[in-house]
Every structure is written in C-alpha cells, then in structure tokens.
C-alpha positions as CSV (number, residue, x, y, z in Angstrom):
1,X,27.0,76.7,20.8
2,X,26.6,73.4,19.2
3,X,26.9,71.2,22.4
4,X,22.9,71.5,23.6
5,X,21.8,70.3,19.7
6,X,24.0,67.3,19.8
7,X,23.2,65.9,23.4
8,X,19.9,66.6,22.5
9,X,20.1,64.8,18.9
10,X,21.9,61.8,21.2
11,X,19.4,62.2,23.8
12,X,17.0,61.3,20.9
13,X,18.8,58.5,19.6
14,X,19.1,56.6,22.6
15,X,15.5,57.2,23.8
16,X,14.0,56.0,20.1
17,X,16.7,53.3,20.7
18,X,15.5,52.6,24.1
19,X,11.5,52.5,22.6
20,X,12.3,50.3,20.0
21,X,14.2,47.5,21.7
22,X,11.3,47.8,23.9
23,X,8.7,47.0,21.6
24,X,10.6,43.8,20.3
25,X,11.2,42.9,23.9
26,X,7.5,42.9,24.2
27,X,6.4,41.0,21.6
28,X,8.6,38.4,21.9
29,X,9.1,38.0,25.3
30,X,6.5,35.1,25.6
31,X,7.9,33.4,22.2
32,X,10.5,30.3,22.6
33,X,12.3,28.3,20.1
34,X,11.8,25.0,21.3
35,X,14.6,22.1,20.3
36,X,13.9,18.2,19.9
37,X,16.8,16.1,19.5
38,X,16.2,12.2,18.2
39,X,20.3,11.1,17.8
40,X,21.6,13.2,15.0
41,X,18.3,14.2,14.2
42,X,17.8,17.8,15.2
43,X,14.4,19.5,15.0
44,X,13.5,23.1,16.2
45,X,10.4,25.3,16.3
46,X,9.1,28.3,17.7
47,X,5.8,28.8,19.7
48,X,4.1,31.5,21.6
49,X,2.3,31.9,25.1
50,X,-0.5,34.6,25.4
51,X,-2.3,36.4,28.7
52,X,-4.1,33.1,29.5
53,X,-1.1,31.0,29.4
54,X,-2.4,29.2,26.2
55,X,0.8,28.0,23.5
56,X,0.4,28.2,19.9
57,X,2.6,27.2,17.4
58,X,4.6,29.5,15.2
59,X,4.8,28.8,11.2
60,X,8.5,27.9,12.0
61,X,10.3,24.5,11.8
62,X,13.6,22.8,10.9
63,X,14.9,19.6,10.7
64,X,18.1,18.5,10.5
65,X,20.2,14.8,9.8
66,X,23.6,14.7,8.6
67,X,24.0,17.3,6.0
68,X,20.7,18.0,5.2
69,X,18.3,20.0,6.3
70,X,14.4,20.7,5.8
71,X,12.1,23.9,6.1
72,X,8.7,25.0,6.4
73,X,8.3,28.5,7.7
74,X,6.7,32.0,6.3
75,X,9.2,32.5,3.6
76,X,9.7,29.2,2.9
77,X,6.4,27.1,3.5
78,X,5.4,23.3,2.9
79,X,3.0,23.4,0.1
80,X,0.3,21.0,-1.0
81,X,-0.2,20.3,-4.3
82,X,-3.6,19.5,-6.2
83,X,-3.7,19.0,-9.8
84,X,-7.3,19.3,-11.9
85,X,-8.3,20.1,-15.6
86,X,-6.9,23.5,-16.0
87,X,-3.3,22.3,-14.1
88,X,-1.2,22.1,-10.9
89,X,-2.2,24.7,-8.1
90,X,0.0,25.2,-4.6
91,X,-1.5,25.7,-1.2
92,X,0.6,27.1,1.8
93,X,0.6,25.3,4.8
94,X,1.0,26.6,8.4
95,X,1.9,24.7,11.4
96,X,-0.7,23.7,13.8
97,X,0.7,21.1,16.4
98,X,3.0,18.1,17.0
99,X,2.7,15.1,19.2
100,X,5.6,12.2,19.9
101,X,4.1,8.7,18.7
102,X,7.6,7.1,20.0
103,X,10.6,7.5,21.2
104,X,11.8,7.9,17.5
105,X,9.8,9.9,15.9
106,X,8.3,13.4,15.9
107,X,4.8,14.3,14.2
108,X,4.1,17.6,13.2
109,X,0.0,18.9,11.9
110,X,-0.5,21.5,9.4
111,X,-3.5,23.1,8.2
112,X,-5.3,21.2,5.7
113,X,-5.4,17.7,7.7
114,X,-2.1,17.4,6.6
115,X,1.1,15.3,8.7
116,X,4.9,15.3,8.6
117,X,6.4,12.4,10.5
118,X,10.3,12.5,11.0
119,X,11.6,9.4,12.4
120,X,14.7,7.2,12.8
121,X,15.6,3.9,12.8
122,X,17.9,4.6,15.6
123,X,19.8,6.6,18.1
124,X,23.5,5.4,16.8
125,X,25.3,5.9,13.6
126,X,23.6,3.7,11.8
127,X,20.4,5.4,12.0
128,X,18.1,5.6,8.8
129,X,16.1,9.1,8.5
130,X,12.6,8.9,6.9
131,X,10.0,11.6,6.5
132,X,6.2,10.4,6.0
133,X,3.4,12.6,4.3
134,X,-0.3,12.0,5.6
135,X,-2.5,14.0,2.7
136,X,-5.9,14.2,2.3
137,X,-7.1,12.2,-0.2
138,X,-7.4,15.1,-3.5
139,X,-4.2,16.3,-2.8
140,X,-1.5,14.7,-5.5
141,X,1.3,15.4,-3.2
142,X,3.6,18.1,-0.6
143,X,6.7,20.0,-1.5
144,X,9.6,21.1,1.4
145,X,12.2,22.7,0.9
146,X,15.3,21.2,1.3
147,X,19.6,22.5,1.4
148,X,23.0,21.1,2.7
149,X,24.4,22.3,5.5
150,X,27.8,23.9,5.9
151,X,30.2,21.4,4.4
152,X,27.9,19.1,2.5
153,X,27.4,19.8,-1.5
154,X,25.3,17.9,-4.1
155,X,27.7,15.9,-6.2
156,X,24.9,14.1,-8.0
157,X,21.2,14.6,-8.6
158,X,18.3,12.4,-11.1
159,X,13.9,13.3,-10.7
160,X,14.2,11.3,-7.3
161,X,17.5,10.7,-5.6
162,X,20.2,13.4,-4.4
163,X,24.1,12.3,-3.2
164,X,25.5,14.6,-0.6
165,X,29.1,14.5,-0.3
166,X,31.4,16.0,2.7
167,X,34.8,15.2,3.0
168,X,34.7,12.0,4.4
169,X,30.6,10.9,4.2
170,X,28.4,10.2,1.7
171,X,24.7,10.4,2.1
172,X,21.8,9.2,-0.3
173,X,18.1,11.0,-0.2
174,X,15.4,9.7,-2.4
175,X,12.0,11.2,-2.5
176,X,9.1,10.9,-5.3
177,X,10.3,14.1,-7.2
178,X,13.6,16.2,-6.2
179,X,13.7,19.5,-7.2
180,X,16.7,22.3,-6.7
181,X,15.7,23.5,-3.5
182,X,12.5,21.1,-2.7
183,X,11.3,18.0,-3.0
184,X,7.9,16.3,-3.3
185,X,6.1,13.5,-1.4
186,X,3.4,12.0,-4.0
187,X,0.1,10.3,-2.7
188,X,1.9,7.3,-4.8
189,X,4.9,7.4,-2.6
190,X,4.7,9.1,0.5
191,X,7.9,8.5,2.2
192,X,11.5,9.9,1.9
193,X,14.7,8.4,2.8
194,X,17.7,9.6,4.1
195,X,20.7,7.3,4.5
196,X,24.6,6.5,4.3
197,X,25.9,5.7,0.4
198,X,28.7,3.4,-0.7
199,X,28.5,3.4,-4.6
200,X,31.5,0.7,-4.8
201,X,29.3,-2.1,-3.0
202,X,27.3,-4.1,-5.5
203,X,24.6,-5.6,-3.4
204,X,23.4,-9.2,-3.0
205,X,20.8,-11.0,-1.3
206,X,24.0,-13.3,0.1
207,X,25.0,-9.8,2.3
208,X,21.9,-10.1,4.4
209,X,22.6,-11.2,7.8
210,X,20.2,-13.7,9.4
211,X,20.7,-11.9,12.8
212,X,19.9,-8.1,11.7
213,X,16.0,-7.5,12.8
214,X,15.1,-6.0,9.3
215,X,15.4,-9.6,7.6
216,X,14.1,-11.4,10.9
217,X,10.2,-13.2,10.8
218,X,9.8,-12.4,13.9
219,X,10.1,-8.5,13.2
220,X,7.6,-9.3,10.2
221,X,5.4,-10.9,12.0
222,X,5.3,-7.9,14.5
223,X,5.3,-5.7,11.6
224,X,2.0,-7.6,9.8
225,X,0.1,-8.1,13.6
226,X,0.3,-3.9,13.5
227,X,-1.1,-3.8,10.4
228,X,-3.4,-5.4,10.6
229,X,-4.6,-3.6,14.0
230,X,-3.6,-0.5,12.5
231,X,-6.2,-1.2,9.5
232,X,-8.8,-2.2,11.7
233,X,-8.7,1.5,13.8
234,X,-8.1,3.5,10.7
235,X,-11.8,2.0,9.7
236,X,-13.7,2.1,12.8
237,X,-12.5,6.0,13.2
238,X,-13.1,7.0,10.2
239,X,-16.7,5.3,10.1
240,X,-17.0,7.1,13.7
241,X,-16.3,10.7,12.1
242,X,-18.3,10.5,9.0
243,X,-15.6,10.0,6.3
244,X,-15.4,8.7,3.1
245,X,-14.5,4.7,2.9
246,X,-12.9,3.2,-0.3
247,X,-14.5,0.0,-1.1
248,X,-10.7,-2.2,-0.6
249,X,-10.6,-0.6,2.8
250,X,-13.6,-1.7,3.9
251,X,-13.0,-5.2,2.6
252,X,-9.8,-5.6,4.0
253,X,-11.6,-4.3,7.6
254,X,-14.8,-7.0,7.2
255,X,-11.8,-9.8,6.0
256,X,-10.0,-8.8,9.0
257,X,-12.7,-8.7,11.6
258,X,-13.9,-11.9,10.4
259,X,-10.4,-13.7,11.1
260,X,-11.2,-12.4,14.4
261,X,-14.6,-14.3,14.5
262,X,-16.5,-11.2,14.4
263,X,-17.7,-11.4,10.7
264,X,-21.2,-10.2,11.8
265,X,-20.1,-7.7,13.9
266,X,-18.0,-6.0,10.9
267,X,-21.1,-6.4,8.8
268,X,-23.0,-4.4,10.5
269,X,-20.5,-1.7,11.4
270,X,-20.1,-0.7,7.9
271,X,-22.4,2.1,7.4
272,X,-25.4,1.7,5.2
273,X,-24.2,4.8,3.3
274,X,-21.6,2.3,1.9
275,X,-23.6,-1.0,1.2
276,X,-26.2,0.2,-0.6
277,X,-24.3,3.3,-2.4
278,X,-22.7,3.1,-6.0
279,X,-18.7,2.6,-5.1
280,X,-19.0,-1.1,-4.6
281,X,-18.3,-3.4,-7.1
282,X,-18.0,-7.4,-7.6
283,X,-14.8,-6.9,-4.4
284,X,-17.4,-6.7,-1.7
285,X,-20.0,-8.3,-3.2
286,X,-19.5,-11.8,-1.1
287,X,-20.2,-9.9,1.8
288,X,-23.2,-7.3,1.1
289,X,-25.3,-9.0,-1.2
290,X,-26.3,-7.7,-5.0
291,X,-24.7,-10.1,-7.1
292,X,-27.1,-9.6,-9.8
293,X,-26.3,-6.5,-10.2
294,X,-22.3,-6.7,-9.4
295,X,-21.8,-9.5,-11.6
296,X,-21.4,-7.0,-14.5
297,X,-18.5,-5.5,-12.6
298,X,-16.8,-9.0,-12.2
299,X,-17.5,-9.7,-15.9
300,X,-16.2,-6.2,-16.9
301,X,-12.7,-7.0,-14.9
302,X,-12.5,-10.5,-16.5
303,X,-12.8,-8.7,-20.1
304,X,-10.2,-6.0,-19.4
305,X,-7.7,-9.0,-18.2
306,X,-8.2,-10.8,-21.5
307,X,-8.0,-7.2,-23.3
308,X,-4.3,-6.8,-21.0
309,X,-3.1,-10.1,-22.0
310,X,-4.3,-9.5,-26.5
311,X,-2.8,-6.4,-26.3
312,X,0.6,-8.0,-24.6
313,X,1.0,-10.7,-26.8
314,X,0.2,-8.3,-29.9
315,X,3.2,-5.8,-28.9
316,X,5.2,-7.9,-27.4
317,X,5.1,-6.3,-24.0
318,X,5.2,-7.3,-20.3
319,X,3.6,-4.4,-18.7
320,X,0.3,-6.8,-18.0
321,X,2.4,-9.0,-15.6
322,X,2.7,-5.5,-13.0
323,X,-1.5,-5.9,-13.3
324,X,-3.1,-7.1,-10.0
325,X,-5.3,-10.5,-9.9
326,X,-3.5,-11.6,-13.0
327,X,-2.5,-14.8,-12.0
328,X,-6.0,-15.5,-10.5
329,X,-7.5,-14.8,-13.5
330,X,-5.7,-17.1,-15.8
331,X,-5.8,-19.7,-13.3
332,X,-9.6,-19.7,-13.7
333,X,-9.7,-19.8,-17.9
334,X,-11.1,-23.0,-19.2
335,X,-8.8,-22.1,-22.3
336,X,-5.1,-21.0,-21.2
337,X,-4.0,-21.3,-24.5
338,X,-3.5,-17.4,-24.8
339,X,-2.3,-17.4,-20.9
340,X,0.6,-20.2,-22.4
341,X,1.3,-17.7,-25.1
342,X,1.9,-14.9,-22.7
343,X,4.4,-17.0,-20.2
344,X,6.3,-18.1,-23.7
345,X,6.4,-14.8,-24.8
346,X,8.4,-13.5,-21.4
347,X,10.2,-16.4,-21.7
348,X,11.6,-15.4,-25.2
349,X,12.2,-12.0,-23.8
350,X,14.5,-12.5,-20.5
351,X,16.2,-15.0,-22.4
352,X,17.5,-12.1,-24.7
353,X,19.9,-10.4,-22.4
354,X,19.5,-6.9,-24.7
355,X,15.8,-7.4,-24.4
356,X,15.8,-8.3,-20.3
357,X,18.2,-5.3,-19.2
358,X,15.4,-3.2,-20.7
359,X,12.8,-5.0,-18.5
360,X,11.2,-2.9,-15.4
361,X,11.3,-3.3,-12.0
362,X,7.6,-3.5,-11.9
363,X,7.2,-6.2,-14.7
364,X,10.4,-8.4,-13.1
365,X,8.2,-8.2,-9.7
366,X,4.7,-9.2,-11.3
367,X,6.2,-12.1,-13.2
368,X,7.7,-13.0,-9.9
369,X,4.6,-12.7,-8.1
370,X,2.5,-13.7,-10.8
371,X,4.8,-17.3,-10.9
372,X,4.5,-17.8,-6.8
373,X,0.8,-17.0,-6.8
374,X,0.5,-19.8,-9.4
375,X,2.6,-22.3,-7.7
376,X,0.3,-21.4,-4.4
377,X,-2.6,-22.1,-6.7
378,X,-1.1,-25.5,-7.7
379,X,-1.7,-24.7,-11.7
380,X,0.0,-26.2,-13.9
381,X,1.1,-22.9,-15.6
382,X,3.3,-22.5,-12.7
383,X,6.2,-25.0,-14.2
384,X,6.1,-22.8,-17.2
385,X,6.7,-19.8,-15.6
386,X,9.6,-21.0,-13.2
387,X,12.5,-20.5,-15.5
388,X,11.1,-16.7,-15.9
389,X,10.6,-16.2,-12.4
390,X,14.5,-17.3,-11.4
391,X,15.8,-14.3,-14.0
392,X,13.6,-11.8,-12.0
393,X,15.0,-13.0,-8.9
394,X,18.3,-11.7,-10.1
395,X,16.5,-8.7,-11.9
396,X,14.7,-8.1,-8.6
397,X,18.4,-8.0,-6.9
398,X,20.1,-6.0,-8.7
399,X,17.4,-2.8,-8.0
400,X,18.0,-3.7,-4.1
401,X,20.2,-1.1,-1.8
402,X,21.5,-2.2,1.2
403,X,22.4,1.1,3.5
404,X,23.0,1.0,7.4
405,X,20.3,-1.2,8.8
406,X,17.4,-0.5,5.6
407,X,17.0,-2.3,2.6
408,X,15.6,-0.2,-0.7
409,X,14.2,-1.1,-3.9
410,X,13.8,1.5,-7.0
411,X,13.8,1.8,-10.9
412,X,16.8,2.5,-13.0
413,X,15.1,6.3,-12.1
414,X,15.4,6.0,-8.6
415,X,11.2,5.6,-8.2
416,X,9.3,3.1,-6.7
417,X,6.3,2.7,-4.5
418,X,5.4,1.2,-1.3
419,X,2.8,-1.0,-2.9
420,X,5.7,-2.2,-5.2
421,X,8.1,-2.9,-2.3
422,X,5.9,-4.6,0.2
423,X,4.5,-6.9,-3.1
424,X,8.1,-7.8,-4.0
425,X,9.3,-8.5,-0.5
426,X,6.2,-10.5,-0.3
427,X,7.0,-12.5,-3.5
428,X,10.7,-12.9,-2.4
429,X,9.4,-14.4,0.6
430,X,7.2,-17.2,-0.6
431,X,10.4,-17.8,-3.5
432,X,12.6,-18.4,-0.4
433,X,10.4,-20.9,1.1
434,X,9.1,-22.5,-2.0
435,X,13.0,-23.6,-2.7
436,X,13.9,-23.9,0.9
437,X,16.3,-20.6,0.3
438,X,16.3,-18.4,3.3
439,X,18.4,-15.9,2.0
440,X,15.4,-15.0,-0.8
441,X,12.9,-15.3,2.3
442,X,15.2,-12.6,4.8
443,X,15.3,-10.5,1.7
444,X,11.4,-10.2,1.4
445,X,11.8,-9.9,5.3
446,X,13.9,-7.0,4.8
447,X,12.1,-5.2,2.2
448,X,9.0,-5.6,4.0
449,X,10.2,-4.7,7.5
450,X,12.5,-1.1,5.9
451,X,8.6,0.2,4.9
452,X,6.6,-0.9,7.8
453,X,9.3,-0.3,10.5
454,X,9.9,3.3,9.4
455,X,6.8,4.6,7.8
456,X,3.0,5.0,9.2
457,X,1.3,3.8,5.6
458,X,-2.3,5.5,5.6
459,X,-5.4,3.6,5.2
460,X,-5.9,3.6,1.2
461,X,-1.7,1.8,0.8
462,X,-3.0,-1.0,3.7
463,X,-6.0,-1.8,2.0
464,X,-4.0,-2.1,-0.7
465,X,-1.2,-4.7,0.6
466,X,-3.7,-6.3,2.7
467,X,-4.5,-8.7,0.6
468,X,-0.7,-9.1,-0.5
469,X,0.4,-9.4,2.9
470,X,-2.1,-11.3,5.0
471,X,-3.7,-14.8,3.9
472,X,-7.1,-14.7,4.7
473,X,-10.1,-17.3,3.0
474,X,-12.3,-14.6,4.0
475,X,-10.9,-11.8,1.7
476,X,-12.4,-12.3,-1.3
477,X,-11.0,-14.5,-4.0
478,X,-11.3,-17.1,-7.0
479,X,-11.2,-20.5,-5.9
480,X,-11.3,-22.8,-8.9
481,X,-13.5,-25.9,-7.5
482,X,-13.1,-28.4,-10.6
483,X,-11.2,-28.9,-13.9
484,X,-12.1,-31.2,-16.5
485,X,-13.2,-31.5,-19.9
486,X,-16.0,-29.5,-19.6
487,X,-14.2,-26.6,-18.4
488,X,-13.7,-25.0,-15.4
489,X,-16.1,-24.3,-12.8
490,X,-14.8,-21.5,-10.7
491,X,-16.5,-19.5,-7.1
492,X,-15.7,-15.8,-6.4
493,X,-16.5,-15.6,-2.6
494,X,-14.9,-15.3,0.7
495,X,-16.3,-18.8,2.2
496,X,-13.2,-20.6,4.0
497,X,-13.3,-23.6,1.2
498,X,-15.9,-25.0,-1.3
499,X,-15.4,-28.5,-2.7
500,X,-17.3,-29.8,-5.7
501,X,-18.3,-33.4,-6.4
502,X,-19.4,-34.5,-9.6
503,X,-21.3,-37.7,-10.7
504,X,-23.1,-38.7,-14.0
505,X,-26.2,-36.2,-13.7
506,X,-25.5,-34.8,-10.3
507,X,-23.6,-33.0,-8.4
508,X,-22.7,-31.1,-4.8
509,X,-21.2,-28.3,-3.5
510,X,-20.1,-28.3,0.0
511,X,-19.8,-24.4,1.3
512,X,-17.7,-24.2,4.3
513,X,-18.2,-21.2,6.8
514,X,-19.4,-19.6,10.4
515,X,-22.7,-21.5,11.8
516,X,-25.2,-18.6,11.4
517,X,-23.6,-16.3,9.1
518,X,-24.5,-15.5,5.0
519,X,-22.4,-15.0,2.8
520,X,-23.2,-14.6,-0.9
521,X,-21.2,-16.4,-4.0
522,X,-21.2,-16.3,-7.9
523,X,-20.1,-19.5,-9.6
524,X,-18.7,-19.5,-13.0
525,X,-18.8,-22.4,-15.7
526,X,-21.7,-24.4,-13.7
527,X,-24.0,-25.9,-16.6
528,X,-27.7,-25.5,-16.7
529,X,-30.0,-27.9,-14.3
530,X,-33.3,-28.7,-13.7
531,X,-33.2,-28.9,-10.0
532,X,-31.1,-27.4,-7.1
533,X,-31.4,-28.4,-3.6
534,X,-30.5,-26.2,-0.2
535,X,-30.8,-28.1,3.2
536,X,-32.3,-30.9,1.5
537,X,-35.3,-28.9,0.3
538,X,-35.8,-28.3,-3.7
539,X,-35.8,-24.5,-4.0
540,X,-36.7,-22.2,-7.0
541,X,-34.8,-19.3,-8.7
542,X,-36.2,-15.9,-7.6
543,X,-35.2,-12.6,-8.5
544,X,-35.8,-11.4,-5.2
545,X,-33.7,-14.1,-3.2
546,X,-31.2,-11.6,-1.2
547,X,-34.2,-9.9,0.2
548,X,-35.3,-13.1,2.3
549,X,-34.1,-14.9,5.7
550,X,-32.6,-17.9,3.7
551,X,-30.8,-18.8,1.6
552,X,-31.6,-18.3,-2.6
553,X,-30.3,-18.4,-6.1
554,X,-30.7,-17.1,-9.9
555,X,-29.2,-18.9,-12.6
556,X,-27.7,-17.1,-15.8
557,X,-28.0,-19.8,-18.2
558,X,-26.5,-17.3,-21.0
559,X,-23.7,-16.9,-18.5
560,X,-23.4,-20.4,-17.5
561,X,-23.1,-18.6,-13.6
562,X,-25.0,-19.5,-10.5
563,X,-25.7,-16.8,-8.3
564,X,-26.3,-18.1,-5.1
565,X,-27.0,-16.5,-1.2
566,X,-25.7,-18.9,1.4
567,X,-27.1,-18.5,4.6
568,X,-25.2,-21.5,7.2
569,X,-27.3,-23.3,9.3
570,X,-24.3,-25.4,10.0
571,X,-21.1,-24.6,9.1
572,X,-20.7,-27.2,6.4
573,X,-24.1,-26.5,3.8
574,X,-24.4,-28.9,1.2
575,X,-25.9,-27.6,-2.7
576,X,-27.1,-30.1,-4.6
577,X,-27.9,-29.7,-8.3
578,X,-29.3,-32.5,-10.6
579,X,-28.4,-31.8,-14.1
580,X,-30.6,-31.9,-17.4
C-alpha cells in the first residue's frame, strides 16, 4: 500500500530535479569562461552572450604565474582606494573589457576609468611578470587579492616584498604595500613585480652582461623614442577630450613638440583654459608669457631651496640632496658658501661608515645626480662632490637586484618608485660615461630599460622623467650666462643658448632660437641701466609689453631681474644694455 506514495514522492524528486537543472542550463548556457595564455602566464575570465548576440564581461578574472595567483571577482573584488579628511574609503570595481596591446601583455578595464595590465618579459623561463595600475588621478591607489597556489607557501613577508617558496623555486613579488591576502598599487608606484629569487647572490654592477638587451643603448634609445611619442599622444588626447592637464605635462609636450620644430604649433594646441588659468607657475612661464606675475613663483622656489639647504646643514641631514633642481639652484648662487657647506657636510657623513649604512636610497641617488648634473654644468662644486658621489655609486649598488632578465632597485623596506629608478639609472649612466666606465652606464641602461620595457607609465610619471631622461634646450632651465666678481647673472628660459658679453659700461646678450618664434625670459643678477636696445632700436620698459607684437621688457631694479619678451626676427637677436 506504500508503493504508489513513494514512486510518486520519486516521481517528484526527479521532475523538481529535472526543473532545476533546467533553469541553470538556461541561464548559463550563453556564459563561457574564456582562457588567455602568455607562457606561464595563465589568465581566465568569464563573459556572457545575450538574444542579440552582444558579449559582456562577467565580474570574474584570474591570473596566474608561478605560484601565485591574483583575483578580482564578486566575492573577492579589486578595490580603489581614496583617502580625504575624515580617512581611507574603498570602492568596488567590476570588470568592463580587455584589449591585447602586444603579444605580451593583456589589459583589462574596470569601472571607474581604472586599468590592470599583466605582462611578461617573455615566453621562456626566464620571463619577468609585472602588473601596471592606470588610476584616475584622486585615487591614492588599488588593492587585489592575492594567494599561492597548491605547493607554494610564504616563507617570508616585509610592507612590500613577499618570498614564495616550493620545493625547488623561489619567487620574489614586490608591490607598494603587501597585505595578507592583498596587495596595493599606490599612485606613487604603480607597478608590481613578479620574479625568480636567489638570496645567496650578492649583486654587482660587474654581473651585467654587455649583450643582455636590458643594459643595451640601443634598447634605451628605443625605450626614450616611445616615450617620448607616448608623451606627446597622452597630451594631444587628453586636450581632445576635455581633461585636466598638469602644468609639467604640458611643458614636457610644448619641449617635445618644439624638438620637433613645431614649437608654434604646440603653443597653440594647449588650450586657453590652461594659459591663462591659475596652475601655472614660473615652469611654463618661457613659453606663455606673464613673467611679472610668475616671477613670484620662481622667487618663492629659490627661497624654499635656500630654506632646504639651512635646515640641512642645521640637523645634519641629507634628505635635501633627493629635492629636484637642486643642483641648478646652487649652481646659480652668487655666494656658494652655504652650498660648500652642504657638499662638506655629506662628505663628513659617508666617510663615517656607521653614519653612511644609515643613508637612504633616495639621498645616495640625489647626491649622485646632484654631482653629475654639476659636472654637466661645468661648476666648480662638482670636484667637491666627486669623492661623495663614488660612495653612492657603491651605496647605489648594493640596493640593485638582478633576477632573470630585470634589474630592481628598492629601500632597505623593499619600496621605491619609478621616478626614483628611472633618475638613478639616468645618473648611473652619465657616471659611466663621465669616467669612461661602461659597466656604470649598462647599469643605468638596465634600470632604465626593467621600467620602461615592462610598465606603460601614465602621463603625470613621464612628465615627471621627462626632463630627467631627455636633453632638451627647450625644456625650461637655468643657464648661468656669466660669473665674476659682481656675481652671477643667470636666464631662466627655454632659448637653445644665450651668451653674454661684457665691456666697461656695456654689454650684449645674444638669444639664440626659431626665426619667427617668442619666447619670454627672466634674467637674474643683471644691474640697473640706463638704456636697452632690441634690433638696434632703444626701447622703453612697459608694463604692458607681453600684450604687443614685439618684443618688450620691465626691469626690477629691487630685484636686480630683467624681464624680457623675445620675439626672433632672426634666429640670433642681439640685447644690448648700456650701463649707468
């Protein structure tokens, strides 16, 4: 009596069964996990194809590389992280899209304009991983989640490097912050690294072989050529779609286009919105006029470096020598007596070997740079700095890591920047060819070609090394014109060269750039006069001098600083000022 109940209770089962399994089948049968393989990297993700055919991405994706893998999905997303006065705050991402740039790399688009690049530095077992952030510009960074994979474990972990151990390999991944199960990629240091670990090799600039691409010129000069076309687009598009320029971006583009003999051209592609808004300061001056009232700015600068170096020598610290422009700066001081303070003082320091194992990355790699920039500027300060700048060679070497075919420089923390990296290589490379060394100038190579080979830097960390990497008169700069008793007499400006000649109550500038263009320069140290002459014709100060189709001036007598708008007739323009 119980046999119709239980086939009917089965019947049930099998039908609800039957329904259910039908409803999955349903829903997913136009979803597809789609695999990409790059070498040993492994990357998969899931989309979707509705009625009209069209594909969408799920919020699904993994990659993998040796023991490691990486995660963004619903449960475990890629968050971006902003930080204002009341904190930190998190913001889920979802996946949009992804696009192949190259054969080794994969790009993948979230939601808030935001870009995860996995690449490789190649197909074989040497390969290098790297994973590149692209974050809008109020974001302080992205977290992804991160774990081994079956037979790898942590054996060691600091704030920004993890070593993953199997059996028989050893892997190291550095990121800007590591966390237990994530990591972060900061707007300071947007790339990660993956990459084979030997902790018993002690590296040396000596291991560096002549033949491997990284520490090749040629790759460099590759490398810097797609920068510096990179640079150029990333301006031009974002001019095109409205966005907001920083003021070294749009110098680096007008110094750039320029080199290119389209200095006009770049003028007047740089919106309006820009020249005549309140961003800009002394930097772009040369090019867009104002110097009366961005002369401040440039005075303000100069003030804050003096400030730098006072509060250096009075605690005894070297943090000044990571400052930008620093060497510039003293190179233009009619009194360098504090600036031979300063280079004694680091002297003392590294000769104290308790006192230089303390020393930073950052402040072996700005005395370094500070010495080289120096010696380019043939001051005499330069000899006083050499001895220094040979210690930080060595310091400089002993934060290098040589793994596979990429060559890595961090803190004592594991930390460091891209800015930092690309201005040491760059250092290491004018060292090498300043004492005919080429193993110091294949090290700066190497450095300089593990970023720019593997990452895709965005448009605020070019600007940045632009001027670092590329030598370009037309970027703005100090070019110190004469030096004598009287002082210096110093040009900020972006004119190709500017030679000054001196007689008993005269004297001449000759102004050296493009037939037909302007561009606009404040002197420093010039003393008063009681005439000035501009293509032979006496001319007279007036406030309003920018505003006209010639060239003008003002004179700051309080100042000692000639402010003058130098509009070539010829390429050569001769200023002539008779002295009281």
């Amino acid at each position: 009596m119980y046999s119709h109940p239980i086939r009917k209770s089965f019947g049930l089962i099998v039908l609800y069964s039957v329904i259910i399994i039908g409803i999955f089948v349903l829903q997913f049968r136009n979803e597809s996990v789609v695999s990409k393989n790059i070498g040993q990297l492994s990357i998969s993700f899931a989309q979707s194809q509705n009625e009209a055919g069209e594909i969408s991405l799920k919020n699904t994706l993994q990659a993998s590389f040796r023991g490691i893998s990486f995660i963004a999905d619903e449960v475990t997303p890629a968050r971006l992280i902003f930080e204002d006065a009341s904190g930190q705050r998190s913001e889920n991402l979802v996946l949009v899209s992804y696009e192949q740039k190259n054969p080794l790399s994969y790009t993948f688009h979230f939601t808030n304009d935001v870009a995860l690049t996995f690449s490789v530095t190649s197909t074989d077992s040497l390969a290098v991983m790297s994973i590149t952030a692209e974050l809008p510009k109020d974001a302080l960074g992205l977290r992804l989640n991160y774990k081994p994979i079956s037979g790898f474990s942590v054996t060691e972990k600091t704030k920004t490097r993890l070593i993953l151990n199997s059996k028989s390999r050893t892997y190291s991944f550095s990121a800007s912050q590591i966390g237990e199960k994530d990591f972060m990629l900061s707007q300071k240091n947007l790339v990660s690294y993956y990459m084979a670990f030997d902790p018993s090799i002690k590296f040396s600039f000596a291991m560096l072989d002549s033949d491997m691409i990284i520490a090749q010129k040629s790759t460099y000069d590759a490398n810097i050529r797609s920068l510096r076309e990179s640079l150029v687009s990333m301006v031009e598009q974002a001019v095109r779609t409205n966005q907001t320029l920083s003021e070294k971006s749009v110098t680096a583009y007008v110094a750039e286009r320029a080199s290119q003999g389209l200095y006009a051209e770049a003028i007047n592609y740089i919106p309006d919105s820009f020249k005549k808004g309140n961003k800009r300061t002394y930097l772009s001056a040369p090019y867009f006029n104002s110097l009366a009232n961005m002369l401040p700015t440039l005075e303000m600068n100069n003030e804050n470096l003096a400030g730098m170096i006072e509060n250096a020598l009075a605690t005894s610290s070297l943090a000044v020598f990571a400052t930008e422009n620093l060497a510039d700066y003293i190179n233009i001081l009619s009194d360098d007596t504090k600036a031979r303070s300063l280079i004694a003082m680091a002297k003392s320091i590294l000769e104290d070997e308790s006192q230089a194992e303390q020393l930073k990355l950052s402040q072996a790699s700005g005395i370094l740079a500070c010495y080289v920039r120096l010696e380019t500027l043939h001051s005499n300060l330069a000899d006083l700095l050499r001895p220094v700048a040979q210690r930080c060679v060595s310091i400089i070497e002993s934060h290098c890591t040589l793994s596979d075919s990429i060559l890595t420089l961090a803190e004592n923390d594991g930390s460091t920047s891209n800015y930092l990296t690309l201005s040491t290589g760059s250092a290491l490379i004018k060292w090498g060819e300043f004492n005919g060394a080429s193993e110091y100038s294949e090290a700066g190579y190497a450095l300089i070609n593990s970023i720019l080979s593997t990452s895709n830097l965005d448009l605020l960390t070019m600007a940045d090394v632009y001027p670092v990497l590329v030598a370009n008169n037309y970027y703005p700069n100090y070019k110190v014109i004469s030096k004598g008793q009287a002082g210096t007499i110093w040009a900020w400006t972006c004119a190709r060269s500017i030679q000054y000649t001196e007689l008993d109550s005269s004297a001449s500038i000759s102004i050296n750039f493009p037939k037909g263009e302007t561009n606009y320069i404040i002197f420093g140290g010039i003393r008063a006069f009681s005439e000035i002459e501009i293509y032979g014709l006496s001319f007279r100060p007036d406030p309003r001098f920018e505003s006209y189709n010639s060239s003008g001036f003002v004179y700051k007598d309080n100042l000692k600083t000639l402010l003058l708008k130098s509009r070539h007739k010829a390429e050569t323009e001769i200023v002539r000022l008779t002295y009281r």
